[in-house]
N, C-alpha and C positions, 0 to 999 in steps of 0.2 A: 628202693631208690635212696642213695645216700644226699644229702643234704647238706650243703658245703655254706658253716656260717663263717666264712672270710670276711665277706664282708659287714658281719656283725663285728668281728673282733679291728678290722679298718677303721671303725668309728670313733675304736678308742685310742687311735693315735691322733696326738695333738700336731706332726708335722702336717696331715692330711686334713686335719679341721681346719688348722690355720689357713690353708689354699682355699679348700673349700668353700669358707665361709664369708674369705676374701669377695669370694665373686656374689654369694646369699646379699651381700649387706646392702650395696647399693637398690639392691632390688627392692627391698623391705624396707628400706629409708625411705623411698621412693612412694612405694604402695600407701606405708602410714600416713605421710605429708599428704598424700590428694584422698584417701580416703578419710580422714580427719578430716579434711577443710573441708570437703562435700557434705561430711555426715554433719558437721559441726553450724554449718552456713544452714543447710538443708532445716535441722532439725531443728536452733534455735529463733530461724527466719521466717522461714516459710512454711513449716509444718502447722498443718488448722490447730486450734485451742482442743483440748480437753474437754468434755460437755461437760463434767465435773468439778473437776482442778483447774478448770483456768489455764494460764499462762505456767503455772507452777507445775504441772508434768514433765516439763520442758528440761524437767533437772536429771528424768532418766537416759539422754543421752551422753552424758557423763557417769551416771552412779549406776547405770546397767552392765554397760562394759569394764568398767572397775569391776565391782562385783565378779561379775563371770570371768575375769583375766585374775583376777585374786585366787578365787577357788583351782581355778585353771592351773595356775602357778605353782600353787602348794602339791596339785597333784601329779604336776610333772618332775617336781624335786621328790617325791616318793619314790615316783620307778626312775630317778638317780640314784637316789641311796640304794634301793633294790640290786641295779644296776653294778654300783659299786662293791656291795658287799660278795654279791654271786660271783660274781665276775673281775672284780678286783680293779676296775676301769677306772684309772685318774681322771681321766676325764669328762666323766659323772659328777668325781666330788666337785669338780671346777664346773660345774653346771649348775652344782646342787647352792655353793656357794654364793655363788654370782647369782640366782634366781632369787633367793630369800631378800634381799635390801626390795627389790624391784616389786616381790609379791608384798613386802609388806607397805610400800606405798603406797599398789593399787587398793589396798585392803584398807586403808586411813584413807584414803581418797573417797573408798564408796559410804564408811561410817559417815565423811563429814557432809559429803555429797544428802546422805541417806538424813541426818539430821535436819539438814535445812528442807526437804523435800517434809518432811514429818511436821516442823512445826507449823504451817498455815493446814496440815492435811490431818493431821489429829491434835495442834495443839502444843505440841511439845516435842523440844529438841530431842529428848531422848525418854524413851519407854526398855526396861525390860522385860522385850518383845524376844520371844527364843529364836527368830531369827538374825536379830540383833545382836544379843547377846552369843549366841555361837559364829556371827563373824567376829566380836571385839574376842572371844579366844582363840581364831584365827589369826588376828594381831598380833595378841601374846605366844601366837607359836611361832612365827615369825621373829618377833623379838628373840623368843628361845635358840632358836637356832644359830642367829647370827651370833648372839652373846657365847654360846657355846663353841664354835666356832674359834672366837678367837680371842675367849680365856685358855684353849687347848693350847699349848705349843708346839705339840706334836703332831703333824699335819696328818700322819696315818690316822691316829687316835680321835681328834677332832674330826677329819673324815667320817671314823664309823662312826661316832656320836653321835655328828648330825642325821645321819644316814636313819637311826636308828629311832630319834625324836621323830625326822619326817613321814618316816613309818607309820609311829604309833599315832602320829598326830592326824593322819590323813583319815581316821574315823569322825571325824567334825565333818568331813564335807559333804556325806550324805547325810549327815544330822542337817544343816545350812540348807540344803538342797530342798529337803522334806520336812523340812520344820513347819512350815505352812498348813502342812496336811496332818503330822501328827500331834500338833494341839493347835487350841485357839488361838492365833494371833491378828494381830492388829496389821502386820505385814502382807500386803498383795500377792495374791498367787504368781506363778512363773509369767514372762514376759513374754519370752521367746519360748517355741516349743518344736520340735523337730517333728512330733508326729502328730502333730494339731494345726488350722488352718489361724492364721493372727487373728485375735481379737478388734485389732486395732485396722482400721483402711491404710492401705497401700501410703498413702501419701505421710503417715506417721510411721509404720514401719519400718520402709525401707531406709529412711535417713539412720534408722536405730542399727539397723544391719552395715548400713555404711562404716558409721563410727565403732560396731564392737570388731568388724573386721582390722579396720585401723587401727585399734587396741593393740590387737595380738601382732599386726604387722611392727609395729612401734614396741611392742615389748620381746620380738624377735631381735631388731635391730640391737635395744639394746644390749640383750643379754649377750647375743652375738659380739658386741665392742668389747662390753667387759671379760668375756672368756678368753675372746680374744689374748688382753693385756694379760691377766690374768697365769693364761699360757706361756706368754712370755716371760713372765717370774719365775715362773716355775720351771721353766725349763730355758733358763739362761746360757745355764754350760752348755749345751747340744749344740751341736757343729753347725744345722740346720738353722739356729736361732741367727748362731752368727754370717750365717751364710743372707739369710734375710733380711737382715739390718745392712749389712755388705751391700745387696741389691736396691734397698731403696733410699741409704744415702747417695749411691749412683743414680740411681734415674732423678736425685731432687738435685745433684749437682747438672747434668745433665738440661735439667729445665734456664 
């Protein structure tokens, strides 16, 4: 049985992304804005105290889904670079591009997040705790890339570059993941578990699942906008570019 990847190699045209993603966006703009306000109302309102922590748990429904969309992030600019390099698909590198600013917020989002959560919970802003410390080299890989990025001037060349750090650098994130387990730290085990029942009752959980779902919808959105633009830089001259700037100064003349 032959095996017809057409519409693998579909994927990597930017005229078909650009339609595509047209219709993706309102959706996920949509999904993050009510699922943020529910997870976010939900979790720092309503959800019972911690029999422990206090009011201060209160900070993982911000610094959890950072977290997990940081990690997330880095792993889906990997199989870009992957992506690109096999298969030669610009429109990886413009993935891979556009994702790194976005991964490395969430990733400064969950250290700072993760600091304030630490100091009434052990005392101090910052410990080097090896899960700690392999997210802030998460950061710096982050940093790397972007920097790399666009000290290259040659967009094939920076392409594979990046391609190439995101790679090697995707070994941190089962270190991040399993750092817990393979030494002693100060850092809580997993939160969230796919093949384990919650730790935590219903009424603290699901606000958490609200807002990491919101995350990812909100970090679709964005990436989506920017790849968007992105696209259009890059592919100014094509007829198709000019054809779709054609269409919607008509329809805004039009209103």
């Amino acid at each position: 049985m032959k095996i017809s990847w057409t519409w693998f190699h579909k994927l990597g045209s930017p005229k078909w992304f650009y339609a595509i993603s047209a219709r993706l966006l309102p959706w996920l703009a949509f999904a993050a804005a009510l699922l943020l306000a529910v997870g976010v109302v939900w979790g720092l309102g309503f959800a019972p105290q911690d029999y422990q922590q206090g009011n201060s748990f209160r900070i993982i429904y911000i610094h959890v889904p950072a977290a997990m969309l940081a990690q997330s992030c880095y792993v889906l600019m990997a199989l870009a670079g992957v992506v690109g390099l096999v298969w030669k698909m610009k429109l990886a590198d413009v993935a891979l591009q556009c994702a790194a600013p976005i991964g490395a917020w969430m990733t400064a989002l969950a250290l700072v997040t993760g600091a304030i959560w630490g100091k009434p919970t052990w005392g101090s802003w910052w410990v080097w705790d090896a899960r700690l410390t392999s997210m802030l080299i998460l950061l710096f890989l982050y940093f790397g890339i972007i920097a790399l990025g666009q000290a290259i001037s040659n967009r094939d060349s920076a392409g594979k570059a990046c391609a190439v750090l995101a790679i090697v650098g995707v070994i941190n994130i089962p270190i991040i993941k399993y750092s817990v387990e393979w030494w002693n730290t100060l850092h809580q085990g997993a939160t969230f578990s796919l093949t384990e029942k919650p730790a935590m009752p219903a009424e603290m959980w699901l606000p958490l699942l609200c807002t990491a779902l919101g995350f990812y919808c909100f970090f679709g959105a964005v990436l989506l906008m920017r790849m968007r633009l992105e696209v259009l830089k890059r592919e100014a001259r094509a007829s198709w570019v000019r054809d779709e700037v054609s269409s919607s100064l008509e329809r805004r003349a039009a209103r």
